[in-house]
N, C-alpha and C positions, 0 to 999 in steps of 0.2 A: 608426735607434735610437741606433747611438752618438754620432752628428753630436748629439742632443739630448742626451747624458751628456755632450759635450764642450761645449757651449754654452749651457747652464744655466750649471755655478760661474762660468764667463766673466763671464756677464750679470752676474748674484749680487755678483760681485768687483766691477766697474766702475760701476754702477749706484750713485749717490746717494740711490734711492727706496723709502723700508723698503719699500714696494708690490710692485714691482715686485721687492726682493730676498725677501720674503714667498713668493711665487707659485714662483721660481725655484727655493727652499727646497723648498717644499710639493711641487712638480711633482718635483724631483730625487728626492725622499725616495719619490715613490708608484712614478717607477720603479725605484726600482734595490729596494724592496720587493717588486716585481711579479716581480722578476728572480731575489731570492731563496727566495720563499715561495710555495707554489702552496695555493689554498684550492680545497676541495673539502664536499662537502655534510657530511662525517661528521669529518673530519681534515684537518690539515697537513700539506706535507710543504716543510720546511725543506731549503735547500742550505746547503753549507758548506765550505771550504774548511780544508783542513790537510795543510800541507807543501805539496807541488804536486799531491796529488789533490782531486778534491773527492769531498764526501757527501753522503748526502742522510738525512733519522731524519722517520720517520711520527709527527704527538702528531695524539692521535684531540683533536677540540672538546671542551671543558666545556660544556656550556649550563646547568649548576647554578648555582645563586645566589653570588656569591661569601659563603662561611661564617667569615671569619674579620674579626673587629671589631678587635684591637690586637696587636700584639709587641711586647715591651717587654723589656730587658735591664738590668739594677740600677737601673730605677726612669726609665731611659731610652727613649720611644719607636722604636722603629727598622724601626716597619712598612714605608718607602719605602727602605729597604736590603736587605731580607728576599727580601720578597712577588718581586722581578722575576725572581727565584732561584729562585721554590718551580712557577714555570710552571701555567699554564693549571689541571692537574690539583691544584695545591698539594702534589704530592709530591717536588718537588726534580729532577721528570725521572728517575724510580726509583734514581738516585743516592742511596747513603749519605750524608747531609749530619750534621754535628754545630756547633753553636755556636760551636765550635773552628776551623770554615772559616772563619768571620767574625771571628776574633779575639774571642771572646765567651766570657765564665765560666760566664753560664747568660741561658737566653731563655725568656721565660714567653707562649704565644700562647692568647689568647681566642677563639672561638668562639662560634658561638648557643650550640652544646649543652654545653661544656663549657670547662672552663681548664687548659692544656697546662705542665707547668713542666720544661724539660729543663736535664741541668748539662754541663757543659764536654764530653762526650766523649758523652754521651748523641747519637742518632740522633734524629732529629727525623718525628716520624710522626703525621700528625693520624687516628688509625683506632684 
C-alpha cells in the first residue's frame, strides 16, 4: 500500500499526460481517503491527527435533503465558504460558530422553511 502512496505523485510529477496525471490524482485522493475515513451504514468515523497523536470523532450520516438555498453576508454570496464548515448535520460539528469566525458583520442563511439573519457575535443555529 505504501509502495502505491509512493508511486502515484511520482507518476503524477513526471508524466506529460493530463490522463494519466488525472487517474494518478483520483487513485491518490481515494486512497489516502480510505485511510482517513471509515464509512459505516449509520456514521463516520473520521481520523485525525494533532500534535503527535492521533483521533478519531464519530458524525452519524445526514440522509436529509440538503435544506439550505443561500448565505449571503452584506449583500455578498458566500454559500461555498460557509456550508464546508457547517458539516454533513449543518450544525458547525456542535461547535459554537459566530460570523465573527469568518471575519463576517453579519450572515443571513435561507432555507425552505425559513430565513436565518445573525449579527457579528450571534451563534449561528438553523433550529
Amino acid at each position: 500500500m505504501w509502495s502505491i502512496i509512493i508511486i502515484l505523485p511520482l507518476l503524477y510529477l513526471f508524466s506529460t499526460s493530463y490522463t494519466v496525471q488525472k487517474i494518478c490524482k483520483d487513485l491518490l485522493s481515494n486512497l489516502l481517503s480510505k485511510m482517513l475515513v471509515e464509512v459505516h451504514h449509520e456514521y463516520y468515523i473520521v481520523n485525525y491527527p494533532y500534535g503527535m497523536e492521533w483521533y478519531k470523532i464519530k458524525i452519524p450520516r445526514n440522509r436529509n435533503p440538503k435544506v439550505i438555498l443561500s448565505i449571503s453576508s452584506e449583500d455578498k454570496e458566500v454559500y461555498k465558504e460557509i456550508v464546508p464548515f457547517m458539516g454533513p448535520g449543518f450544525n458547525f460539528h456542535g461547535i459554537p460558530t459566530t460570523p465573527e469566525n469568518f471575519g463576517l458583520y453579519s450572515l443571513t442563511i435561507e432555507t425552505l422553511e425559513d430565513i436565518y439573519n445573525y449579527e457579528k457575535n450571534d451563534e449561528i443555529r438553523l433550529d
